[in-house]
C-alpha positions as CSV (number, residue, x, y, z in Angstrom):
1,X,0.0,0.0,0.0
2,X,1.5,3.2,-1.2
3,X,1.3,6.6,0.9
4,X,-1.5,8.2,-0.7
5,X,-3.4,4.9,-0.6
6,X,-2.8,5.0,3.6
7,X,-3.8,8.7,3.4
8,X,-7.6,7.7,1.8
9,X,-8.0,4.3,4.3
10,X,-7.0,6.9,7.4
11,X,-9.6,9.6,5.8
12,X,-11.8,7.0,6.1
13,X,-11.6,5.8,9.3
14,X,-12.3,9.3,10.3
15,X,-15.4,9.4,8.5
16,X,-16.5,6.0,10.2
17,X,-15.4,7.4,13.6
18,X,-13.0,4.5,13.9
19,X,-10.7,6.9,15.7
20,X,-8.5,3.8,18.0
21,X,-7.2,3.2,14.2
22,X,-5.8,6.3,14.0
23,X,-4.5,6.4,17.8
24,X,-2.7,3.7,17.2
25,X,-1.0,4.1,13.8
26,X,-0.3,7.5,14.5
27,X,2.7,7.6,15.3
28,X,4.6,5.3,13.1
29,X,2.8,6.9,10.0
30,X,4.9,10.0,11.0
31,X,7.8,7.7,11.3
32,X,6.8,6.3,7.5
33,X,6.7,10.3,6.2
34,X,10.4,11.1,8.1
35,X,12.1,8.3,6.4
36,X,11.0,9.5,2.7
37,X,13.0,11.2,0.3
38,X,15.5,14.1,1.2
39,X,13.6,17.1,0.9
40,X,16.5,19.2,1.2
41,X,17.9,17.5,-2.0
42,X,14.3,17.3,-4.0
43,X,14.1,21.3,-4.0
44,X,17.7,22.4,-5.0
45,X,18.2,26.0,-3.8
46,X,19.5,27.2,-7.1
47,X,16.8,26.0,-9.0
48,X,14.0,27.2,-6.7
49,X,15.9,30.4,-6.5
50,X,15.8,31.3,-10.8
51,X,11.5,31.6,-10.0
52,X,10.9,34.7,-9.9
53,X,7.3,35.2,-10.3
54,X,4.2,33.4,-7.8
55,X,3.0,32.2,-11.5
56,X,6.3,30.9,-11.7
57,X,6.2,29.3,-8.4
58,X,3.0,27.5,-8.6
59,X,4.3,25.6,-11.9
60,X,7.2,24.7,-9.9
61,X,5.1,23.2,-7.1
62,X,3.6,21.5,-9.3
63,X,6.3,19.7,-10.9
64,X,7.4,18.8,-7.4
65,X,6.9,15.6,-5.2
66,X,6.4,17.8,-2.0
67,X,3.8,15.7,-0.4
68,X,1.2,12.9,-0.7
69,X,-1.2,15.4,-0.1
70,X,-1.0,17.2,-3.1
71,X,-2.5,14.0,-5.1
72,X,-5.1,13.4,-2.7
73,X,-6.7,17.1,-3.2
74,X,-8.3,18.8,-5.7
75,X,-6.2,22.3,-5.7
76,X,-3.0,23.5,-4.5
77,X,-4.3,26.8,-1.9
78,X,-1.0,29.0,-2.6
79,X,-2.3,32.5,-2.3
80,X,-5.0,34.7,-2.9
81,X,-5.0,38.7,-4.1
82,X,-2.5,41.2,-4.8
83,X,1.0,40.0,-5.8
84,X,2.8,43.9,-4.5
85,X,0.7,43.5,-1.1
86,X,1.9,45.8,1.6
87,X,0.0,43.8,4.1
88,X,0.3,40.0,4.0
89,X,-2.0,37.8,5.3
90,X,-0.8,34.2,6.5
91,X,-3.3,31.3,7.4
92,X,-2.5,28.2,8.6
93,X,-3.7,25.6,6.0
94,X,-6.8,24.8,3.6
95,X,-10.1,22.4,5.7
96,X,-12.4,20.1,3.2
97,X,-14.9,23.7,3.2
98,X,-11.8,25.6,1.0
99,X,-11.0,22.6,-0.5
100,X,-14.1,23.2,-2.9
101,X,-13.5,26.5,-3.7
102,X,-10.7,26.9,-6.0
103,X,-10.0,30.5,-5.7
104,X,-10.9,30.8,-2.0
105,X,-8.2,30.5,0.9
106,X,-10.2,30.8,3.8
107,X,-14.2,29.7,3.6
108,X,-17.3,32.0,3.3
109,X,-17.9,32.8,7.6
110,X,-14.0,33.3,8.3
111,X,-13.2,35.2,5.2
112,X,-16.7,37.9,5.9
113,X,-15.7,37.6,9.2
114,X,-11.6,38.6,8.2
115,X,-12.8,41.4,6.0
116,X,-14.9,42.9,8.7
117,X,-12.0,42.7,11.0
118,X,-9.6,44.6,8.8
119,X,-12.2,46.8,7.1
120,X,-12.1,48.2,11.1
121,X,-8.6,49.3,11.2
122,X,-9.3,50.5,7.6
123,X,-7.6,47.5,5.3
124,X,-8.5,46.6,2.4
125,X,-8.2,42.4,2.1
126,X,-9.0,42.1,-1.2
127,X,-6.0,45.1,-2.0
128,X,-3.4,42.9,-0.3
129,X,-2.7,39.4,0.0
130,X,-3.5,36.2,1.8
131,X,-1.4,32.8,1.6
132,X,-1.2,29.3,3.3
133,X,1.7,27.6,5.6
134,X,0.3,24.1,4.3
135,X,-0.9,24.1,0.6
136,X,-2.8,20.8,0.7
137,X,-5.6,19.8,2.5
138,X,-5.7,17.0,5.4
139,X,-7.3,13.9,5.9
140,X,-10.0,14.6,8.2
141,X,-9.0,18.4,8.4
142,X,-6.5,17.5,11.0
143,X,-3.8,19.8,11.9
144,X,-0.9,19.3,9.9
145,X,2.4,17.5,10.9
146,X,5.6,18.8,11.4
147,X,7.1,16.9,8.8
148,X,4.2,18.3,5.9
149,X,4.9,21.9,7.2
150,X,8.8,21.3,7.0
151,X,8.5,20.2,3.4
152,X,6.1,23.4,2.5
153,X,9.6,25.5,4.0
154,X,11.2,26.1,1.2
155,X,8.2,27.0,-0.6
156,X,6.1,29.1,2.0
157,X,9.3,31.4,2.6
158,X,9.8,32.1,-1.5
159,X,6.2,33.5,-2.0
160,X,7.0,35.9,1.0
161,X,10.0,36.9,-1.0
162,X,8.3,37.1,-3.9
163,X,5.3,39.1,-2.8
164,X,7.6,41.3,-1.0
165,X,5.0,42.6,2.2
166,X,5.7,45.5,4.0
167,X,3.9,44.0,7.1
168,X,2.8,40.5,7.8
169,X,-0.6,39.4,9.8
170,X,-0.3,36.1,10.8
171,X,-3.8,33.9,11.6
172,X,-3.3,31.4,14.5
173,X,-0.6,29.5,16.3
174,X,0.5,27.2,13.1
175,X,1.3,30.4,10.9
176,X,2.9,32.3,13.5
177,X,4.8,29.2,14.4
178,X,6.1,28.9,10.4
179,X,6.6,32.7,10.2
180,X,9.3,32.7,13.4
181,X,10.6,29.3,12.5
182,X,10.0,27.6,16.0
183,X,7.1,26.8,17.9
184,X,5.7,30.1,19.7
185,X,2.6,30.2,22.1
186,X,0.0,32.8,20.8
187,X,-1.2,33.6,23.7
188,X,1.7,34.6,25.0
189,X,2.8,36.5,21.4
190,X,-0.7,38.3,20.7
191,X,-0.6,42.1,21.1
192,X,3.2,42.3,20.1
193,X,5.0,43.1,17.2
194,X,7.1,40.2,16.1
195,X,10.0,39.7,13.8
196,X,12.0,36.8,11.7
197,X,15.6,38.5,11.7
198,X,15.6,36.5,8.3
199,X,12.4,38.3,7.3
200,X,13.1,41.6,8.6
201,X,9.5,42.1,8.0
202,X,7.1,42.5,11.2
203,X,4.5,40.3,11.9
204,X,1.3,40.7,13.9
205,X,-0.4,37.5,15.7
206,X,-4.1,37.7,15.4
207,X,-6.4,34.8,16.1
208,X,-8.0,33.1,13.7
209,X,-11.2,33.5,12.8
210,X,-12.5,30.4,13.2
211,X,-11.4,30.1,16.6
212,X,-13.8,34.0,17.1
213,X,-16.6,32.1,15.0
214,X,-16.3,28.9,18.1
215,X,-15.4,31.8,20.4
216,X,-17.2,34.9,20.4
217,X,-15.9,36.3,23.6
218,X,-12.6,36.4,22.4
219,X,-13.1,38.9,19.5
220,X,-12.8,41.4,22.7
221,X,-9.3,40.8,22.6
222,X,-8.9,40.8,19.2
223,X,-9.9,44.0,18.8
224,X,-7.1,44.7,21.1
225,X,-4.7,43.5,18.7
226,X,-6.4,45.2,16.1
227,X,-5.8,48.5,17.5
228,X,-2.1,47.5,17.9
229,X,-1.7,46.7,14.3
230,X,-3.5,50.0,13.2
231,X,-0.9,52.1,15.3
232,X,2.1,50.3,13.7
233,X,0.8,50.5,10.2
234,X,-0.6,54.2,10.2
């Protein structure tokens, strides 16, 4: 049984509710995904570094054996909107919802909910830019590993040098996490500016909006962090 075959059988477990399956295997399917090919090797710098436009990137991923993931969905969820952004918006990754809409990163309630966020401190989503740490959608909709972030690295960091932000707003732990390049507790980071000293571009935590959506009483704080971001961007 090949990898994406193990991927559909574990999808549907999930949809059976046969969850012990997936308790127990768990852990040595991340052992099968670490012992695959050197991804390190499979995206030579030089070559990823002669793209030079998104266009050019999302042929590249494409061509690319960057995870079993990518067969077992219907789009690759890169980015969204303006390619000169000044403010870039990073989610985490794309849930079965966004996997139906082609041209959609986030789904219907979060994005309406996003825009009405940032129409507050006056931005503009659809004149900036939105993009994904994990390009694929998961079996499930479960978070995704370390190991399927790691190989979206190389990747996830060239469309920020591409697009070229001036400030970044990062949605959630998972981006904010891929954005610093270690694992970082939100709470702890939310209402500061960040930065990635290999970045140099500074990024502002903000929760998700799914997590307002299943949480309403923490939009209170949000708007905290809005207000933040406002006064750094004015």
């Amino acid at each position: 049984m090949n990898n994406l075959e193990k991927i559909v059988l574990l999808n549907w477990y999930i949809d059976e509710n046969i969850n012990f399956v997936l308790e127990n295997n768990q852990k040595k399917y991340v052992l099968e995904e670490r012992s695959g090919i050197d991804h390190d090797k499979a995206h030579k710098k030089n070559d990823l570094e002669d793209v030079k436009t998104v266009r050019g990137l999302m042929e590249y991923i494409d061509q690319c054996d960057v995870s079993d993931l990518k067969i077992y969905s219907k789009h690759t969820h890169l980015h969204q909107g303006s390619l000169h952004p000044e403010i870039l918006i990073v989610n985490d990754f794309p849930n079965s919802e966004e996997e139906d809409q082609s041209n959609n990163i986030l789904a219907d309630d979060c994005k309406n909910l996003l825009v009405k966020m940032l129409g507050a401190i006056n931005v503009v989503l659809e004149e900036n830019a939105i993009i994904n740490t994990f390009f694929w959608r998961t079996p499930g909709d479960r978070r995704p590993t370390l190991n399927e972030i790691d190989k979206c690295k190389p990747f996830f960091h060239k469309i920020i040098e591409l697009l070229a932000p001036k400030y970044i707003i990062s949605l959630g732990d998972l981006a904010l996490s891929a954005l610093m390049g270690r694992e970082v507790n939100f709470i702890d980071s939310r209402g500061k500016v960040l930065n990635n000293e290999k970045m140099n571009i500074p990024i502002f935590p903000l929760f998700h909006p799914k997590a307002l959506i299943k949480q309403p009483s923490l939009k209170r704080l949000a708007w905290e962090d809005l207000k933040i971001i406002a006064n750094e961007i004015r």
